[in-house]
N, C-alpha and C positions, 0 to 999 in steps of 0.2 A: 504494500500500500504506500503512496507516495505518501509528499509533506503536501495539502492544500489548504492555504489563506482565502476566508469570507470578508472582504469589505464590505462592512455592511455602513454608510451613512445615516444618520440620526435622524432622526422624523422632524416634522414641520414646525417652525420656531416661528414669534412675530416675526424676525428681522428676514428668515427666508421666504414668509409667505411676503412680507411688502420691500424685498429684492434689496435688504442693506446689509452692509457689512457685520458680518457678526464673529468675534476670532475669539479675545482674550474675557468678552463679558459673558457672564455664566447666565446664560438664559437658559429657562423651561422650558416643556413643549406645550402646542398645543393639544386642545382636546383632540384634533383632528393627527395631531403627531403622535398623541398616545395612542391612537386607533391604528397608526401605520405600527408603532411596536409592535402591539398583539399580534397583528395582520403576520408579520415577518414570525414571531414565535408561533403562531398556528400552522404556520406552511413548514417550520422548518425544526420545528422541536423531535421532531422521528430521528432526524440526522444526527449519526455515531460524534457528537461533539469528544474533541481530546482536551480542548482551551478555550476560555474567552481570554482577549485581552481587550481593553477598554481605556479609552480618553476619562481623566476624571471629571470633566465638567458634565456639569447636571443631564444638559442634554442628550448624551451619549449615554451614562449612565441610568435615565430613564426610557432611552430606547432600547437597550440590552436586559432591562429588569422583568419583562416578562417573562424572555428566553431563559434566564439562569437561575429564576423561581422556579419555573416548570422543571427545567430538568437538575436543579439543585445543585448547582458548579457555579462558584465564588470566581465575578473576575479580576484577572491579573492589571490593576489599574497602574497607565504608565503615562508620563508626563511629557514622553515624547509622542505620543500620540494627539495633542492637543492642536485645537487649528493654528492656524495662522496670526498674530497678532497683527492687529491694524492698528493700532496706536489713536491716531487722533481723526483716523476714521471710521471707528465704532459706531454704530448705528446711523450712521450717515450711506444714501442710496448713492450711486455711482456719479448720477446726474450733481446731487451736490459737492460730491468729493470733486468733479473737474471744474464745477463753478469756483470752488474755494480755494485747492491747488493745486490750480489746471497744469503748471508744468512739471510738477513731482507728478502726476495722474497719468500724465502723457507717457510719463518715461518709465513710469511702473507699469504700464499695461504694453510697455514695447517690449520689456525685459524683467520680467520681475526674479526672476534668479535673483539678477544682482542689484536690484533696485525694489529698498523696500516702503511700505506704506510711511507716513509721516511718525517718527516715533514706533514704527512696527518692525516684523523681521521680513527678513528676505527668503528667498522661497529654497537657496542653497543652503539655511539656517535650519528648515524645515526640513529637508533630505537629510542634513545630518543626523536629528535628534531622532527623527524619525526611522532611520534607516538601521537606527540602534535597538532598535525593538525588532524589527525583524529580522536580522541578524541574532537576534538573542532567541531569538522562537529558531531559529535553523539550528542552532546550534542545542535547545535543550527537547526539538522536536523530529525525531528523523523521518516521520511518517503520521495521518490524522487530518483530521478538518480541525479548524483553528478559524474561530469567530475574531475577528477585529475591528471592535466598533471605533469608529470614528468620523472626521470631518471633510465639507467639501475638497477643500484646499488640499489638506494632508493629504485625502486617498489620492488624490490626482496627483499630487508628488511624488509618491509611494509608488504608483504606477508607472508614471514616467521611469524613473529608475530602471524597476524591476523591466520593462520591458523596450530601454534604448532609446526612448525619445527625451530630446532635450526639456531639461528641468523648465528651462525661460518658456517654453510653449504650453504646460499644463491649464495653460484656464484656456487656450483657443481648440486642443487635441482629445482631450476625454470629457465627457459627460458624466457627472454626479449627482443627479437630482436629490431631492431629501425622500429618505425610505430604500435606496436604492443598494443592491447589493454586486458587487463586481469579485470574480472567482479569478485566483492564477494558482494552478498547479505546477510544483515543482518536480519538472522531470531531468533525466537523464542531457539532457539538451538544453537545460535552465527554463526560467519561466515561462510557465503557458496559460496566454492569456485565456480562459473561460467561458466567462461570460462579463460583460462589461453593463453596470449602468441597468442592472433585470428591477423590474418592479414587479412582475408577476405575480407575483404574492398579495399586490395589493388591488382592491379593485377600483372598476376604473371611475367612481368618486373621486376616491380618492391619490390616482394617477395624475386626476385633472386639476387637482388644484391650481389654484393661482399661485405663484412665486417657484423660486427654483428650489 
């Protein structure tokens, strides 16, 4: 049996349903994010889980809480898994981050690798921290499904990596809606991407929401 990682992204927050920055501020979900939870632990609780690991902010940990109620596995909360810090564009929508500062906006969304939010981190900052959890799951897991909840940003980081595409491009190259779960299997030939961005699990109310 190989080693496979679940990305599963966090269900629906004010700031994703009205499309603003949300990284370092520990928001809840909504009702309709705790309803993507369930949705995700009803379709997926049969599966031989070996781990979770999990973001500690609230909203990650209350979208992994029905899964690891149900099947009674405490998870491995790590701090490299946390989004993105935006610094001093927390909860501000895109529209005003380029109104306010338009040419730090310009040059984060050309390259955000190396160019981070005003007061926030950079997305090569994010690969690092991040990339140390999953190195720590290869190394303490040789084989198993392995749930790892987390954020838009992060998992698009994590991805890029694990599968060769440039760090600077993850917010124009993958998709991560909220609720969403993305699969890579580690085989003999390194990562294999899965499944990318599945909602399936959730129905299509709840597909359609508004915000990303």
């Amino acid at each position: 049996m190989s080693l496979t990682l679940y990305f599963l992204r966090h269900g629906q927050t004010e700031c994703s349903r009205n499309n603003s920055f949300c990284g370092s501020i520990d928001s809840e979900l909504t009702p309709e994010g705790l309803e993507m939870a369930k949705a995700f632990a009803d379709a997926y609780n049969s599966t031989h889980w070996t781990a979770i690991f999990c973001s500690p902010m609230r909203r990650t940990m209350e979208t992994a809480k029905p899964l690891y109620q149900t099947i009674a596995m405490e998870p491995q909360l790590r701090d490299g898994l946390k989004e993105i810090d935006y610094g001093k564009w927390e909860e501000k929508t895109p529209e005003v981050i380029s109104r306010e500062y338009h040419d730090d906006y310009i040059r984060w969304s050309a390259d955000p690798a190396w160019n981070a939010p005003n007061g926030g981190e950079m997305a090569v900052t994010i690969a690092s921290r991040a990339m140390q959890v999953i190195e720590e799951i290869k190394q303490n897991y040789s084989s198993g499904n392995i749930l790892v909840v987390s954020h838009k940003a992060t998992i698009r980081i994590i991805l890029c990596n694990l599968l060769g595409i440039d760090v600077g491009r993850f917010r124009f190259r993958l998709g991560c809606p909220v609720g969403s779960i993305s699969i890579v299997e580690f085989t003999s030939h390194g990562p294999l991407l899965k499944a990318l961005a599945d909602r399936t699990h959730l129905d299509e109310r709840l597909r359609n929401l508004p915000g990303t």
